[in-house]
C-alpha positions as CSV (number, residue, x, y, z in Angstrom):
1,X,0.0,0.0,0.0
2,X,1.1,3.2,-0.9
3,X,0.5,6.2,1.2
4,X,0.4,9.9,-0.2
5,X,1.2,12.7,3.0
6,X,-0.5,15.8,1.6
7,X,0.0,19.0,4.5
8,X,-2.2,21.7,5.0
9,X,-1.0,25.1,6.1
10,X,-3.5,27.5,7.8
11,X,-2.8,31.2,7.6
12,X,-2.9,33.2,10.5
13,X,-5.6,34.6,12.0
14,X,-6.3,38.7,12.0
15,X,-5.5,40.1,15.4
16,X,-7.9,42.7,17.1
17,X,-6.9,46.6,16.6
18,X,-6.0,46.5,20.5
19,X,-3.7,43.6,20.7
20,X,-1.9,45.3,17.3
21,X,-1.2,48.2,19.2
22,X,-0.1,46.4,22.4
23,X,2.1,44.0,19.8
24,X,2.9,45.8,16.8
25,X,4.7,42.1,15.1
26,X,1.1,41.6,15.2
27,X,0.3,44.2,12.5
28,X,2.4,41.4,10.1
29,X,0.1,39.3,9.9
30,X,-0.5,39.5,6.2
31,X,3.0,39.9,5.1
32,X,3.1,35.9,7.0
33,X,0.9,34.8,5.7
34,X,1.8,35.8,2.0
35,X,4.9,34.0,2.9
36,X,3.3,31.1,4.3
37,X,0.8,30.7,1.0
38,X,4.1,31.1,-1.6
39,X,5.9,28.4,0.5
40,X,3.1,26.2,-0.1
41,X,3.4,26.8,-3.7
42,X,6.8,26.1,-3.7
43,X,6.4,22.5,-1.9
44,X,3.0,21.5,-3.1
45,X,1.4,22.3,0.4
46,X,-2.3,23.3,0.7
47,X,-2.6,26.5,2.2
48,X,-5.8,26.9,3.7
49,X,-7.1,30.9,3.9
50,X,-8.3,30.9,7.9
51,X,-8.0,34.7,8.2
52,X,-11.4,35.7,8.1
53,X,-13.0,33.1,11.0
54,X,-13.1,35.6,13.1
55,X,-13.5,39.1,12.6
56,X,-11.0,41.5,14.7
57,X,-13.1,44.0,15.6
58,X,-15.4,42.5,17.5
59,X,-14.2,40.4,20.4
60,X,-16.8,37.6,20.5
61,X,-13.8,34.8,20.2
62,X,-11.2,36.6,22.0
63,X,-10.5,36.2,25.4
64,X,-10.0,39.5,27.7
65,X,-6.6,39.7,26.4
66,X,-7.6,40.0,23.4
67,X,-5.2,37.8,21.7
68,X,-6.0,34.4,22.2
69,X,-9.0,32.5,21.2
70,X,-12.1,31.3,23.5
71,X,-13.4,27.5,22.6
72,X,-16.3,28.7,20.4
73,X,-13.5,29.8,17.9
74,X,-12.1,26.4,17.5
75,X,-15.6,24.7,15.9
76,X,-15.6,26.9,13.4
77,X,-11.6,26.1,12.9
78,X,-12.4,22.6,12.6
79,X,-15.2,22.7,10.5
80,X,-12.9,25.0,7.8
81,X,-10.5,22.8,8.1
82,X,-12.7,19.8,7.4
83,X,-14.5,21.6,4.5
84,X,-10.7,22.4,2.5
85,X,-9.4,19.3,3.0
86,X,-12.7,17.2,1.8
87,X,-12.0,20.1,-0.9
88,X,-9.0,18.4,-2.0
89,X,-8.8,14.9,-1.0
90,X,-12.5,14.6,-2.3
């Protein structure tokens, strides 16, 4: 039996304007993940777009920091993940 690996990438999520200005590397985040989608080019990776599951100015997924991620985000991870790779794997 043969097995074929394929990897999937996920971009980086948008950061809220508040945690930008506390962490200005935040304010990168679309230069990374340019990076991160032409280095799946390069190696036949999937890059899978997760930038716009949540949306930064509102705060319903963030915790009080404003950074990280409550568990109701992570569903909605899970099911874009699931959706792009029956996408390509069929």
């Amino acid at each position: 039996m043969i097995l074929k690996h394929r990897i999937f990438i996920n971009s980086i999520v948008c950061s809220t304007p508040v945690a930008v200005e506390e962490h200005s590397e935040l304010s990168k985040t679309d230069d990374f993940n340019s990076q991160l989608q032409e280095m799946c080019q390069r190696n036949g990776w999937n890059y899978v777009d997760i930038s716009d599951i949540s949306n930064p100015d509102e705060d319903k997924y963030y915790q009080e920091d404003v950074i990280h991620y409550i568990q109701d985000l992570y569903p909605v991870w899970a099911e874009r993940m699931i959706g792009e790779t029956i996408k390509v794997i069929g």
